[in-house]
C-alpha positions in Angstrom: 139.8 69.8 163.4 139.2 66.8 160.3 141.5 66.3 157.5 140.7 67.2 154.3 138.8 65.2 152.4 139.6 64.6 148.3 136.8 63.3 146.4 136.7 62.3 142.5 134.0 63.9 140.5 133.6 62.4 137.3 131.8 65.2 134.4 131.1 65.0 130.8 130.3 67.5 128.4 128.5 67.0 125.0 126.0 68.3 122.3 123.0 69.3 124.4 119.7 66.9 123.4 117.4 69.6 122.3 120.7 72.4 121.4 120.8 72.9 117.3 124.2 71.9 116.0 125.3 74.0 112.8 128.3 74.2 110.7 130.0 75.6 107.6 133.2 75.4 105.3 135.1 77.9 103.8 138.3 77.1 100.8 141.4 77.7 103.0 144.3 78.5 100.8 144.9 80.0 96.9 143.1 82.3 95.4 139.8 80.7 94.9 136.8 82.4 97.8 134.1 79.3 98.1 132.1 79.5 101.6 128.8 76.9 102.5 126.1 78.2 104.1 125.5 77.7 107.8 123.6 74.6 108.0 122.0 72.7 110.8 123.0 69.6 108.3 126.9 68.9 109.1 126.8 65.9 106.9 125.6 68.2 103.7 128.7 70.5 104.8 131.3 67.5 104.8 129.5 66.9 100.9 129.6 70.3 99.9 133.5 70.1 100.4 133.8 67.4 98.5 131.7 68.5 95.3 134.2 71.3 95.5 137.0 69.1 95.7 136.0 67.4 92.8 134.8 70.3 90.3 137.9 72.5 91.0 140.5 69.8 92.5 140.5 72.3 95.6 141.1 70.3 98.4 141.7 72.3 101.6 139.1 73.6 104.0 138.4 75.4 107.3 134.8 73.1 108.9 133.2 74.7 111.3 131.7 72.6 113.9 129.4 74.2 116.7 127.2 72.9 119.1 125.0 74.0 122.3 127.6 72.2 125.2 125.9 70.5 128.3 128.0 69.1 131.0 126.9 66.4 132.9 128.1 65.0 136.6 128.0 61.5 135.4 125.0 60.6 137.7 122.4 61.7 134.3 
């Protein structure tokens, strides 16, 4: 019979290469309804937000981050 053997397995996970990554803001709080469109731009979104922040003085927002994940075993 062998012992048990414990052995470290280092993974990572990230944006896939070739996945899209998309994202969109919506006005969190008070009465105002503002929403961006889904973009594969995450940048424009993050600009967006901050156009609306300074036309309305709004400055509080749900972002929207998503991304095809790929995790990796640390040997790729």
């Amino acid at each position: 019979m062998t012992a048990p053997v414990d052995v470290l397995v280092t993974h990572r996970i990230g944006p896939r290469p070739q996945g899209e990554t998309v994202a969109t803001a919506y006005r969190m709080d008070g009465e105002c309804i503002w929403e961006t469109q889904l973009t594969a731009e995450p940048p424009g979104v993050n600009a967006e937000c901050l156009a609306h922040t300074i036309t309305t003085g709004h400055d509080t927002f749900a972002v929207t981050v998503e991304y095809v994940a790929l995790v990796t075993d640390g040997t790729r």
